[in-house]
C-alpha positions in Angstrom: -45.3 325.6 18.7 -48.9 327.0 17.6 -51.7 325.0 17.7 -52.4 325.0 14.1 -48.6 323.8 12.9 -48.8 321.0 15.5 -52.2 320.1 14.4 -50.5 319.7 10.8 -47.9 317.9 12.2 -50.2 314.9 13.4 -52.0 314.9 10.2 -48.4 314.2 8.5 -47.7 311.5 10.9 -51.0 309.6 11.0 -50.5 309.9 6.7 -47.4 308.3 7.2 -48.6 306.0 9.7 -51.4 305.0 7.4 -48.8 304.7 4.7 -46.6 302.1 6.2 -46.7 298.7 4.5 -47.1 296.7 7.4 -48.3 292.8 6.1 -45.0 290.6 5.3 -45.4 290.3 2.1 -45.8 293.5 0.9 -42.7 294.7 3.0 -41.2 291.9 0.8 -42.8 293.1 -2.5 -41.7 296.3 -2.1 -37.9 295.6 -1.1 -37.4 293.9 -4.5 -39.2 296.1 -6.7 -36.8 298.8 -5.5 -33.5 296.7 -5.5 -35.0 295.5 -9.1 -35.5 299.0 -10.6 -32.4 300.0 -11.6 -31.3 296.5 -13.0 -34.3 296.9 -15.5 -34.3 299.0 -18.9 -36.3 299.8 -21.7 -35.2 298.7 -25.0 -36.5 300.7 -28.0 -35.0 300.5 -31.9 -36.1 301.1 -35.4 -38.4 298.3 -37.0 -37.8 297.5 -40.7 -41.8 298.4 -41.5 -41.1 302.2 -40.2 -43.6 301.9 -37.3 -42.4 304.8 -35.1 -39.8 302.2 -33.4 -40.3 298.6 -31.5 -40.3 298.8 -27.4 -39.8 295.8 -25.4 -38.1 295.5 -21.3 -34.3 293.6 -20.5 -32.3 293.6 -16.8 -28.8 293.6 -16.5 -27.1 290.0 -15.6 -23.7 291.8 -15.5 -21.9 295.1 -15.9 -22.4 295.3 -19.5 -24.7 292.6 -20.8 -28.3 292.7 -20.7 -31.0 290.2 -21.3 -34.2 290.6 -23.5 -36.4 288.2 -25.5 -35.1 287.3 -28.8 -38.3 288.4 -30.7 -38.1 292.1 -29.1 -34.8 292.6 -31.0 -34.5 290.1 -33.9 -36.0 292.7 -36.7 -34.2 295.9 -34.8 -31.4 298.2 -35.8 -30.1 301.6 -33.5 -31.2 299.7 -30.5 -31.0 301.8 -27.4 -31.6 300.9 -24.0 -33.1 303.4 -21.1 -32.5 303.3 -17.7 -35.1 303.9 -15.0 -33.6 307.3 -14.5 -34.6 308.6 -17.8 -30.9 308.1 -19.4 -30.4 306.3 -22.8 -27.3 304.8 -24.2 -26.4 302.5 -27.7 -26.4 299.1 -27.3 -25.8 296.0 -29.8 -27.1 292.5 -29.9 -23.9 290.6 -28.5 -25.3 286.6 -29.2 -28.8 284.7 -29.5 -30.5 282.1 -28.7 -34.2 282.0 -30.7 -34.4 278.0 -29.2 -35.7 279.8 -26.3 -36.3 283.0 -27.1 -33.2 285.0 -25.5 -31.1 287.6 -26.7 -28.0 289.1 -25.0 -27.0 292.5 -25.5 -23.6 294.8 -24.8 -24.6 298.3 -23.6 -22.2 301.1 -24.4 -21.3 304.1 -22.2 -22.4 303.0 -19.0 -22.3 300.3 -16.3 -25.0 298.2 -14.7 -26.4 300.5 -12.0 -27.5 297.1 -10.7 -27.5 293.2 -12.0 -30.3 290.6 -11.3 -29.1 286.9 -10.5 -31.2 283.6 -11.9 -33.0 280.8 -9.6 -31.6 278.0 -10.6 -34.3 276.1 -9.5 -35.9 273.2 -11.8 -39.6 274.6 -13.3 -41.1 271.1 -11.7 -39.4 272.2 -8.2 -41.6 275.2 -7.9 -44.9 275.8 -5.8 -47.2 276.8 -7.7 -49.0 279.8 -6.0 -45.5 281.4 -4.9 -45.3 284.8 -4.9 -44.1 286.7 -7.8 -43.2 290.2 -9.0 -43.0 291.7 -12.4 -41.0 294.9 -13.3 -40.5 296.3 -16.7 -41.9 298.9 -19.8 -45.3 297.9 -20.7 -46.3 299.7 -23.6 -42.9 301.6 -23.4 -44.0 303.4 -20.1 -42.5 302.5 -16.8 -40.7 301.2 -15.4 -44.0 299.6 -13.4 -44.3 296.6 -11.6 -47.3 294.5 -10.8 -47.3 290.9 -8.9 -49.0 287.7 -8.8 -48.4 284.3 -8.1 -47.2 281.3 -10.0 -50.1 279.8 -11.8 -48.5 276.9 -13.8 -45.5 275.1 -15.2 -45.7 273.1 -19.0 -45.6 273.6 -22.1 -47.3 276.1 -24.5 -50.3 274.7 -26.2 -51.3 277.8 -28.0 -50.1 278.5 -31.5 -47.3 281.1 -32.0 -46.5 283.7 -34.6 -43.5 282.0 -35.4 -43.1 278.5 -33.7 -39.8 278.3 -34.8 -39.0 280.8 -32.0 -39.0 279.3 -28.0 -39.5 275.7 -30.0 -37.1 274.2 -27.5 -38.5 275.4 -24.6 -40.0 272.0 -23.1 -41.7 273.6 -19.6 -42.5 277.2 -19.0 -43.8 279.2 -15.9 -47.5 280.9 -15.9 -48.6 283.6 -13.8 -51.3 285.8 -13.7 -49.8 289.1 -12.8 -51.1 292.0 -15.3 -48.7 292.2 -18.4 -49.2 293.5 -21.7 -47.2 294.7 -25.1 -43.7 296.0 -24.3 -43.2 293.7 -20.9 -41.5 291.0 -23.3 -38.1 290.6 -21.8 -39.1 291.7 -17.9 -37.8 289.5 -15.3 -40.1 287.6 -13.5 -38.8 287.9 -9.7 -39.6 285.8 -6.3 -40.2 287.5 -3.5 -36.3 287.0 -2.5 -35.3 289.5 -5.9 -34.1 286.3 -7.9 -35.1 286.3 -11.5 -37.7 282.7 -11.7 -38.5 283.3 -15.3 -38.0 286.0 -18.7 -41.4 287.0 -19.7 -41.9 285.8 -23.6 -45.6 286.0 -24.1 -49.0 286.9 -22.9 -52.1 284.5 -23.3 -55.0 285.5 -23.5 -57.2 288.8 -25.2 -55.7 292.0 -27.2 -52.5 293.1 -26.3 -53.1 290.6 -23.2 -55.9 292.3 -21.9 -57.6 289.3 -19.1 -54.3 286.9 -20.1 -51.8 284.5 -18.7 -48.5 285.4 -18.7 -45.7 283.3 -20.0 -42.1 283.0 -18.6 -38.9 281.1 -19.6 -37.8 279.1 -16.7 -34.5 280.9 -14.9 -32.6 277.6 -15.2 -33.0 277.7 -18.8 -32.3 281.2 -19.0 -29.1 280.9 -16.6 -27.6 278.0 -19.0 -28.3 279.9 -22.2 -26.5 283.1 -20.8 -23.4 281.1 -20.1 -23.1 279.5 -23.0 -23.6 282.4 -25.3 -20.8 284.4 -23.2 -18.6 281.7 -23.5 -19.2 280.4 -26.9 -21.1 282.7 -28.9 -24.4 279.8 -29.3 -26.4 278.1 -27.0 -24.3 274.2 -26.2 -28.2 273.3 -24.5 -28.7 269.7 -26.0 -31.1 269.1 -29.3 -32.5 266.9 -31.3 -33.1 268.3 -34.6 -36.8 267.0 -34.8 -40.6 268.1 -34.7 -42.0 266.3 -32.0 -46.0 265.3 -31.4 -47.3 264.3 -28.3 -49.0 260.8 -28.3 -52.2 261.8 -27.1 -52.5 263.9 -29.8 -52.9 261.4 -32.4 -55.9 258.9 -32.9 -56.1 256.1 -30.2 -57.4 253.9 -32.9 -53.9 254.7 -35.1 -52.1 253.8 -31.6 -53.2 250.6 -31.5 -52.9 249.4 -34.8 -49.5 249.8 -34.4 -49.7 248.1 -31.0 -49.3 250.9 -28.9 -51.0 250.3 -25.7 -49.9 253.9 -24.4 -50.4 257.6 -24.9 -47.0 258.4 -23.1 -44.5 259.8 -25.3 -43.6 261.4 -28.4 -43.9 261.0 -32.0 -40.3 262.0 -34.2 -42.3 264.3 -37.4 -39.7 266.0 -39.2 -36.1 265.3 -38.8 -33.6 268.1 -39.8 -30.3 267.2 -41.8 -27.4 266.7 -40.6 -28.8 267.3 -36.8 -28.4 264.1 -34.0 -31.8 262.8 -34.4 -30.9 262.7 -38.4 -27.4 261.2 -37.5 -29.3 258.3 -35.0 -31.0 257.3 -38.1 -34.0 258.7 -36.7 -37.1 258.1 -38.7 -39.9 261.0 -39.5 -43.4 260.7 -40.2 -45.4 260.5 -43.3 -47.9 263.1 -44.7 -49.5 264.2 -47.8 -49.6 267.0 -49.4 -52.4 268.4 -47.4 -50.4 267.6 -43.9 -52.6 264.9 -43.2 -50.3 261.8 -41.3 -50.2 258.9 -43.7 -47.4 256.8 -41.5 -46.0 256.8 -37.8 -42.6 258.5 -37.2 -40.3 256.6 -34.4 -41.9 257.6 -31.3 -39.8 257.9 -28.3 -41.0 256.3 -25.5 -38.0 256.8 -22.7 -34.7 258.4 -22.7 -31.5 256.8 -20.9 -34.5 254.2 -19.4 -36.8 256.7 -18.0 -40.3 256.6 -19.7 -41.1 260.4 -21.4 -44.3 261.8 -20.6 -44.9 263.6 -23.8 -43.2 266.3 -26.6 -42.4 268.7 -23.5 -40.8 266.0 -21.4 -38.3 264.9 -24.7 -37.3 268.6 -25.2 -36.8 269.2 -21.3 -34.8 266.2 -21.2 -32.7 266.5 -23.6 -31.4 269.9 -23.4 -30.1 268.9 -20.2 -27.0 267.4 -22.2 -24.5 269.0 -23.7 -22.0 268.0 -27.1 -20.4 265.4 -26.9 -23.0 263.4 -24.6 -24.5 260.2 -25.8 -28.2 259.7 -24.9 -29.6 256.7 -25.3 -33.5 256.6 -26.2 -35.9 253.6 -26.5 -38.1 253.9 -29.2 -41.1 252.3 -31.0 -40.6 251.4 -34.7 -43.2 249.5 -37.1 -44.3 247.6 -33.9 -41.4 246.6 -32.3 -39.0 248.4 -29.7 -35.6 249.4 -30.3 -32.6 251.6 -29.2 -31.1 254.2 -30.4 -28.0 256.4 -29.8 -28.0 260.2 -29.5 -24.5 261.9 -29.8 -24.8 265.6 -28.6 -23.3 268.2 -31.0 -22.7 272.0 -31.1 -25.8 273.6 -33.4 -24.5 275.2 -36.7 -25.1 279.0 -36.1 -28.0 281.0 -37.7 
C-alpha cells in the first residue's frame, strides 16, 4: 500500500472517529430519530382559499391509520400523505376529534413502514426538563428533527384562532425545541421513541420564530385514538359548559358572594341538551357588551376533591366516560350544594 492511499486512509478514519456520537444522550437522540423517520409523513391538500395547498406533519399509530392535528385537515380536500422516502399516496379523514385537536386518517395504497406507540403517562407525572425530540415537515420540508426538553405542563393561556378547537384540552406539554409552520401534527418523542405529546401550536413570534411549543398530552391522545376507531367520536367525558377560572374574576365580586377562595371554576355558558345543561347547571349573566352582571355555579370540587381551576374541571372530567355519574360540589347564590353529572356520548359534528 503507497504511502499516499494509507495517508488517506487515516484521514477517513480519524473523520469517522470525530464523527462518532459518543455522549449518551445523543447516542439516544439519534436512535429514535431514525426508528421515528419512517413512522412520520407529510400531509399536504387543497385549501378552499386556493393558496397553492395546506402542509402540516402526522405518524402512523397503525398499519393504515395516521394521526395529525384536527386544524391541519379540517378545511382540506385530495389530502395526500408523503413518506420520508419521497413517495406519496391518497388518504381520507377516517374520524375527529376537534375537543382536542386530533384527526385520524386512512392511507390508501400502502402500509405503515413504521407505527409510533403513546406514553400513557399522566401530563402531571412528568419531569419537567426530560428530554425530548421532535420530527416532522416544518414548512413542508423535511422530514427534520430538532430536540429540547420539557419546559411545562397547564393549560393554554393565550387566545386561539378558534377556541372552539383543543377547548377540552385541560393540561398540555411545553417545550422549547425549534418548531414552526407545517410541524402541526409531529409527535413529540422521549428519548425512549414513545410519542409524549402531538404538536398543536407554537407560542410565541411569526410563524414561531423565538416560541414555545405546544403538545397534546399522549394519554389524551392515546384515549381519543381508541375511541374514534371503535366508535367513530371521542367517549372522553364533557361537560357542555364555558368555564372561568376564579382567579380571574374580581376578588371583591368573590366576596360578596362569600367566597373566601380563588380555587375553582366558574360554569359561563351552558350548552343544550349537554350534562352540565341536564344537572341543572346554572350559567352566568352578561350584557350585551360581555361584561358579567351575575355569578354562574362555580364548581369547587368534583367526587370531593377540591378543583384547582378551569384546567383542573376539564382534566377531570374527561377522565369519565358515558354512563358515569360525577358528583360535583358547587357554590350557588352563597350557599353550597351538590350536583349530579351523568356522562353521555357527544352528538356528532
Amino acid at each position: 500500500m503507497g504511502r499516499p492511499v494509507f495517508l488517506g486512509l487515516l484521514l477517513a478514519l480519524a473523520l469517522a472517529l470525530g464523527q462518532r456520537l459518543t455522549a449518551p444522550e445523543e447516542v439516544a437522540r439519534s436512535q429514535v430519530i431514525k426508528r421515528a423517520l419512517p413512522a412520520v409523513v407529510r400531509i399536504q391538500g387543497t385549501a378552499p382559499a386556493a393558496d397553492g395547498g395546506t402542509v402540516g406533519t402526522g405518524f402512523f399509530v397503525s398499519p393504515l391509520r395516521v394521526v395529525t392535528n384536527y386544524h391541519v385537515v379540517q378545511d382540506l380536500s385530495d389530502l395526500t400523505i408523503r413518506l420520508y422516502d419521497g413517495r406519496a399516496f391518497p388518504a381520507e379523514r377516517f374520524a375527529v376529534d376537534p375537543g382536542i385537536d386530533l384527526a385520524l386518517l386512512t392511507v390508501k395504497g400502502v402500509q405503515a413502514p413504521a407505527v409510533l406507540s403513546f406514553n400513557r403517562a399522566s401530563p402531571e407525572s412528568l419531569p419537567l426538563g426530560m428530554g425530548l425530540v421532535l420530527v416532522g415537515f416544518p414548512y413542508g420540508q423535511g422530514p427534520l428533527a430538532s430536540s429540547g426538553i420539557l419546559a411545562g405542563v397547564g393549560p393554554l393561556e393565550v387566545p386561539t384562532p378558534d377556541p372552539s378547537i383543543g377547548a377540552e384540552v385541560g393540561a398540555y406539554l411545553f417545550t422549547d425545541a425549534p418548531l414552526t409552520v407545517g410541524n402541526s401534527g409531529s409527535p413529540l418523542l422521549n428519548l425512549q421513541g414513545q410519542v409524549m405529546g402531538v404538536v398543536a401550536d407554537v407560542v410565541g413570534g411569526p410563524s414561531g420564530v423565538g416560541g414555545i411549543g405546544v403538545a397534546i398530552p399522549g394519554e389524551l391522545a392515546a384515549q381519543s385514538v381508541e375511541d374514534l376507531e371503535r366508535f367513530g367520536i371521542p367517549q372522553r367525558g364533557w361537560l357542555g359548559a364555558s368555564l372561568v377560572s376564579l382567579e380571574e374574576l374580581p376578588p371583591v365580586l368573590l366576596r360578596a358572594l362569600g367566597l373566601t377562595t380563588t380555587q375553582g371554576a366558574m360554569v359561563d355558558r351552558v350548552e343544550p341538551g349537554s350534562p352540565a345543561a341536564r344537572a341543572g347547571l346554572r350559567g352566568a349573566q352578561r350584557d350585551a357588551q360581555g361584561r358579567l352582571l351575575a355569578l354562574g355555579d362555580v364548581i369547587l370540587a368534583i367526587n370531593g376533591k377540591p378543583v384547582k381551576d378551569k384546567a383542573e374541571v376539564v382534566r377531570q372530567i374527561a377522565r369519565f366516560r358515558p354512563g358515569d355519574r360525577v358528583r360535583l360540589t358547587l357554590w350557588r347564590e352563597g350557599r353550597r350544594l351538590e350536583a349530579t353529572l351523568v356522562m353521555m356520548a357527544r352528538p356528532r359534528r
